[in-house]
C-alpha positions in Angstrom: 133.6 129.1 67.4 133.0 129.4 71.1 132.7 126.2 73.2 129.5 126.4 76.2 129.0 123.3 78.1 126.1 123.9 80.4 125.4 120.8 82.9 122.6 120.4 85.2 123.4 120.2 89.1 122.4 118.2 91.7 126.9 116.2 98.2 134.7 107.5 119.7 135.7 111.4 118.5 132.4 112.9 119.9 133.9 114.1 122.9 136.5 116.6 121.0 133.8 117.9 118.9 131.2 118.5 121.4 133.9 120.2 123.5 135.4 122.4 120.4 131.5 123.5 119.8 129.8 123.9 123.2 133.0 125.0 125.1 131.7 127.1 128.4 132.4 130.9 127.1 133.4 132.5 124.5 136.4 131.3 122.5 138.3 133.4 120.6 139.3 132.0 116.9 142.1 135.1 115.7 145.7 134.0 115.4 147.6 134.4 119.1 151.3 135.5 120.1 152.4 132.0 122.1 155.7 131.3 123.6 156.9 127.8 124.2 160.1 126.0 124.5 161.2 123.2 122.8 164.2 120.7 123.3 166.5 117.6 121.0 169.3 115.2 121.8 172.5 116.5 120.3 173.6 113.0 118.4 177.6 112.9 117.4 178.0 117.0 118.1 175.3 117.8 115.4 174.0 121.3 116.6 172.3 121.8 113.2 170.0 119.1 113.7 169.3 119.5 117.2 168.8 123.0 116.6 165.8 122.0 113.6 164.3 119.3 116.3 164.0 121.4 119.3 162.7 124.4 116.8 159.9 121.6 115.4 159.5 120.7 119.3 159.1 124.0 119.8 156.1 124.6 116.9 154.1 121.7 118.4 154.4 122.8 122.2 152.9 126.1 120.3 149.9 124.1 118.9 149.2 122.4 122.1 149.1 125.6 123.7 146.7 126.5 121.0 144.4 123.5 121.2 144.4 123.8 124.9 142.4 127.3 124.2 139.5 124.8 122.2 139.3 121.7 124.4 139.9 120.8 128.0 143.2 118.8 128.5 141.0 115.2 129.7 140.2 115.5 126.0 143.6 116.3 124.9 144.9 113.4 126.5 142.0 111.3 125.6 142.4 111.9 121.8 146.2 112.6 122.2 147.1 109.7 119.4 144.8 111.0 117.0 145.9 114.7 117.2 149.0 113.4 117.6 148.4 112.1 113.7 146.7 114.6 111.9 147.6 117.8 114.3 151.1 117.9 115.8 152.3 116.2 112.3 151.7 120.0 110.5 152.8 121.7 113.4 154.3 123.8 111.7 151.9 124.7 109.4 149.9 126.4 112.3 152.8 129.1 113.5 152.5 131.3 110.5 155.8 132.9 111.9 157.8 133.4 115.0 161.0 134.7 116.6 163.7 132.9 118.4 164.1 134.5 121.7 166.8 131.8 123.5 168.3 128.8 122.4 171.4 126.5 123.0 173.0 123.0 124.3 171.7 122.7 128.2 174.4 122.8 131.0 174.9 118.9 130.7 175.5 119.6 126.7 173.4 116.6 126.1 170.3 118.7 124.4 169.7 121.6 122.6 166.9 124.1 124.0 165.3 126.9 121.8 162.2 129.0 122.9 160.3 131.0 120.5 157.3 133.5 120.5 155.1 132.7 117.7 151.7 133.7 116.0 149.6 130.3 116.2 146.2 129.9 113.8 143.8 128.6 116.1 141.1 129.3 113.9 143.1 127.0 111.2 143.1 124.3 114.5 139.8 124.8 115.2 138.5 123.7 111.7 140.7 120.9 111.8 140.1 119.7 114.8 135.6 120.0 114.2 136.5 118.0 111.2 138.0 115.0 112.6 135.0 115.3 115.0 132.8 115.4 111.8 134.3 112.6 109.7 135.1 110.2 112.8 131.5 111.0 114.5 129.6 110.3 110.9 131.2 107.3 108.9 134.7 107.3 110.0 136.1 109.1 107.0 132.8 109.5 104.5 133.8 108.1 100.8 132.8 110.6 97.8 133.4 110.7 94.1 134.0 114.0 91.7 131.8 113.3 88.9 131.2 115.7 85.8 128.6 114.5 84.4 127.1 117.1 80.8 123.4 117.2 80.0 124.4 115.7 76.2 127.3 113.0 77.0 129.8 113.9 74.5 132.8 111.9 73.3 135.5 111.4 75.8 134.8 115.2 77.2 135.2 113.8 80.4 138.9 112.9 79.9 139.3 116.7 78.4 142.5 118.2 79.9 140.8 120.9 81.6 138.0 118.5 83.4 140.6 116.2 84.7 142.7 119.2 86.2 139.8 120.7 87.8 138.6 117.1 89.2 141.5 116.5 90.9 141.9 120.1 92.6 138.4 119.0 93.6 139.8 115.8 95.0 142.9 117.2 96.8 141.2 119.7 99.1 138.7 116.9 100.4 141.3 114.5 100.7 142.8 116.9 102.9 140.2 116.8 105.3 140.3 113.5 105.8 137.6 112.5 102.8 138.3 109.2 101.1 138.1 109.1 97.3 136.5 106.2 95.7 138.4 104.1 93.2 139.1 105.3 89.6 137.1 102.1 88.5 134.2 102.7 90.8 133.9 105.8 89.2 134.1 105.4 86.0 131.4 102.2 86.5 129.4 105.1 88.0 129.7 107.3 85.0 128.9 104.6 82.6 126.1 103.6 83.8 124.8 107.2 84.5 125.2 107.5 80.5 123.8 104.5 79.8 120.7 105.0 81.7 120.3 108.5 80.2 118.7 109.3 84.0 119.5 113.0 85.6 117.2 112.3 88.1 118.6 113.3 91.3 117.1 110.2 93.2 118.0 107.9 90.5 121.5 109.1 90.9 121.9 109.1 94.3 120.6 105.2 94.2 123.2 104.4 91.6 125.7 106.4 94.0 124.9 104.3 97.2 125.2 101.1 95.1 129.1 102.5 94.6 129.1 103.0 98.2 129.8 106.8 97.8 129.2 108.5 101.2 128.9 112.2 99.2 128.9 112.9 95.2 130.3 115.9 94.1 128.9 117.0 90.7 130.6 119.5 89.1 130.1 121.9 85.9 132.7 124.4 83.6 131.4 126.7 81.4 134.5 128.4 79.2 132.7 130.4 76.5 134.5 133.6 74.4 133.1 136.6 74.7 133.0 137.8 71.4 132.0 141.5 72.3 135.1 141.8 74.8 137.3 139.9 72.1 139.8 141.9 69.4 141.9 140.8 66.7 145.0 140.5 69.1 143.1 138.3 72.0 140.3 136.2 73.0 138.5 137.2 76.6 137.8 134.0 77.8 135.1 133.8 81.0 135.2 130.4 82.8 132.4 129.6 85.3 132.4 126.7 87.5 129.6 125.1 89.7 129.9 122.2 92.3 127.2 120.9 94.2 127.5 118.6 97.2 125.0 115.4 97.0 124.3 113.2 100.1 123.2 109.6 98.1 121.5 108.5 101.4 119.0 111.0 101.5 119.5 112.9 97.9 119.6 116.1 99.3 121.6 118.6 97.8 123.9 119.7 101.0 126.4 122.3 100.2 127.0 124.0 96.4 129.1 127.1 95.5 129.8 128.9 92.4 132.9 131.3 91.0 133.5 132.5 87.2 136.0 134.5 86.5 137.7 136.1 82.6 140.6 134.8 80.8 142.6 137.2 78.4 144.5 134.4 75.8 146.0 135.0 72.0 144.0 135.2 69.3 145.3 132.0 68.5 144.4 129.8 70.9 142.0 127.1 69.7 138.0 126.6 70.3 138.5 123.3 72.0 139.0 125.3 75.1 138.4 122.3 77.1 141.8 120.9 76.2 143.7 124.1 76.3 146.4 124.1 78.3 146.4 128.1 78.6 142.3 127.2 80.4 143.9 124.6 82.8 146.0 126.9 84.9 143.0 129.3 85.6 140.5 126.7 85.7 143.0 124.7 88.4 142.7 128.0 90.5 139.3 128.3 90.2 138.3 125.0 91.2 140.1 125.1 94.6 138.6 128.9 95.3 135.0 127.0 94.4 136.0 123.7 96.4 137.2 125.2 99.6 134.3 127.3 99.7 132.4 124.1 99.4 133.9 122.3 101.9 133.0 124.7 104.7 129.1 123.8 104.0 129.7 120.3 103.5 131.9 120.2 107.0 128.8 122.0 108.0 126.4 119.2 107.1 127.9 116.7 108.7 128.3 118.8 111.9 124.2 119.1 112.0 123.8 115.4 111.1 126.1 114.9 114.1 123.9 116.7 116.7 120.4 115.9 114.6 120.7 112.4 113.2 120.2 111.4 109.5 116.8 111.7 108.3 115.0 108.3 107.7 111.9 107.5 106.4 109.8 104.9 107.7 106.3 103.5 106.4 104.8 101.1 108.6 102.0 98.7 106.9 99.8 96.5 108.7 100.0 97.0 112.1 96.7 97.3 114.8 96.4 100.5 116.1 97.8 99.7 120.0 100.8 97.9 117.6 101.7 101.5 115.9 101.7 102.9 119.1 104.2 100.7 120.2 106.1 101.4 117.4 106.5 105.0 117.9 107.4 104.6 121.5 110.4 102.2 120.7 111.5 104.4 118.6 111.4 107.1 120.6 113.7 105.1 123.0 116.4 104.4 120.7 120.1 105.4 121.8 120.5 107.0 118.2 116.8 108.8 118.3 116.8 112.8 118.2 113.7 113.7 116.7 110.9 112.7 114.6 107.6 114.0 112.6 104.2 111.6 111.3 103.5 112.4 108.1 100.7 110.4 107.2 98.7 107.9 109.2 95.7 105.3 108.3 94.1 102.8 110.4 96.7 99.8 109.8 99.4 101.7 108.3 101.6 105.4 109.6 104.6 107.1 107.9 106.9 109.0 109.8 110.8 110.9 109.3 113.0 110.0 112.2 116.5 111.7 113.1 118.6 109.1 113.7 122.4 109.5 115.0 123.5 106.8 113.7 124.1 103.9 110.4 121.0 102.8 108.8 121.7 99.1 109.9 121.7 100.1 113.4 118.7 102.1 113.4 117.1 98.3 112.0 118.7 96.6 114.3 117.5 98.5 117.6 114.2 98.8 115.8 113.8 95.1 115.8 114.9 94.4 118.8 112.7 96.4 121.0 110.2 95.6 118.6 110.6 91.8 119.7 110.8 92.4 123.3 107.0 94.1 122.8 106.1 91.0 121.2 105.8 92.5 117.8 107.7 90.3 114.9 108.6 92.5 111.5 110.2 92.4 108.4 112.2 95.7 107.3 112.5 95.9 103.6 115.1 98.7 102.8 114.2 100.8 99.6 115.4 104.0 98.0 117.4 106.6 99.8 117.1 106.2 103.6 113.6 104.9 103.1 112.1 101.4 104.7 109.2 99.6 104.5 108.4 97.5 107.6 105.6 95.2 107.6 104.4 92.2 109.3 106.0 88.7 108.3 
């Protein structure tokens, strides 16, 4: 008996990223040949160790070369505690190899010196370095939950070996950019009431996800089926497939999704419930990190355009004189988070209109009434669904 599960889809550090994306020129990504020198104190005669300090001096003298190639050096210094934390702490991890080309105790014999020519990523910098842009720019580290959520809610399906190995693959390669998982609880309160409700409405959901104060929801889907054509009476041919789609909850736009499959050859003996096969978890753990990391680049993506553009709110104005809306429009077009907007409908007392906003929601309302005031005009801002207000007179 062959198991298909099919689920419905629906996810002050602006200087460094403006300068790692509009750098004058052209700037060249491929891994470079660097030499740099690096030095340690020599504590109680312990060449060894001084040796392995000046060689991890060394790395990051490497990587600050590297960076120097991305941004200008008033940004490096600018920003030095923050790439101090989540660059030069993987140095090494950035010189994918290297040669030793001098090294020993300096003529006082205090410290040990070693200089090394090595191959530095600085595409691998790059990325990370537009990502702490992203995430610092945005929301300071967006929040997001891994959710598998089926089309019939079965059992405890969720809590299948297999799910829980591919959710927390999923989890890992956001975490490593910098992405802060929710809570187990807030979650699983999530999930509930998803199945309670019985609602797959993408806006519905994306409500329900704000209220959890998820920044992103990523909504995932496996499909392990046997395919009985390929199958023999010595093994099973397995194919897994596996979907994630990216959700933003403010806006419930589907942002980024990405797709893999991929066959499975296992014993003619391995069970149905392939969902809590252990022999599916090691493929399906592979699979999800190929899927997530391609994910990632179109959700790092997002939050780069809504970091030039501005988040897209939605604003119906209701009651106001004509002389009033115009007003309005102007105010808003004088905000210090304002990039853009479009009218979408307008009456004689009433106009709905998208603005691009760089910015949070509660300071878009705040500037909003406050040079709303200073014209004179009093409102009352009535937040709904989704990056959507109603503002009408008191």
């Amino acid at each position: 008996m062959s198991r298909n599960v099919r689920i419905p889809l629906f996810l002050p550090f602006i200087s460094l990223l403006l300068c790692v994306l509009y750098l004058p020129g052209q700037v060249h990504s491929e891994p470079r040949r660097i030499k740099s020198c690096g030095m340690a104190q020599i504590i109680d005669g312990n060449i060894g160790r001084a040796k392995t300090n000046a060689l991890s001096d060394a790395q990051r003298n490497a990587v600050q070369k590297g960076i120097g190639t991305l941004i200008s050096s008033q940004t490096l210094v600018k920003n030095a505690i923050l790439i101090s934390d989540r660059i030069y702490s993987q140095a090494s991890g950035y010189v994918t190899d290297y040669r030793i080309v001098s090294e020993g105790p300096t003529p006082s014999g205090t410290m040990y010196e070693l200089c090394i020519e090595g191959t530095v990523d600085i595409a691998d910098i790059k990325d990370d370095l537009r990502a702490i842009g992203i995430l610092k720019r945005k929301v300071g580290n967006p929040r997001f939950m891994t959710i598998y959520l089926p089309e019939i809610h079965g059992g405890s399906e969720k809590d299948a070996l297999v799910i829980k190995s591919a959710q927390n693959v999923i989890n890992e390669v956001f975490l490593e950019k910098g992405f802060i998982v929710l809570d187990k609880m807030f979650v699983q309160g999530f999930v509930n009431e998803v199945t309670r409700n019985g609602d797959g409405d993408l806006g519905s959901i994306s409500t329900l996800a704000l209220k959890y104060q998820a920044d992103l929801l990523l909504i995932f889907d496996i499909d392990a089926s046997e395919r009985t054509d390929f199958s023999s009476k010595f093994f099973k041919e397995i194919r897994l497939s596996m979907d994630i789609r990216a959700v933003a909850p403010a806006t419930a736009d589907i942002i980024a999704a990405e797709g893999k499959s991929k066959i499975v050859r296992t014993s003619k003996k391995t069970k149905s419930n392939y969902l809590e096969s252990t022999v599916i978890a090691g493929p399906v753990t592979t699979l999800a990190k190929q899927v997530s990391e391609g994910l990632l680049e179109d959700t790092l993506a997002y939050f780069e355009r809504q970091s030039n553009e501005g988040t897209r709110l939605s604003c119906r104005f209701i009651g106001f004189k004509q002389d009033e809306m115009y007003s309005i429009v102007e105010v808003i077009e004088n905000m210090n988070g304002y990039k853009d907007k479009n009218i979408r409908t307008q009456s004689t007392d009433s106009i709905l209109l998208d603005v691009n906003y760089l910015g949070k929601r509660f300071d878009f309302q705040r500037e909003l009434k406050s040079g709303l005031e200073k014209r004179g005009i009093d409102i009352h801002i009535r937040e709904s669904n989704n990056n959507e207000f109603i503002i009408y007179k008191p």
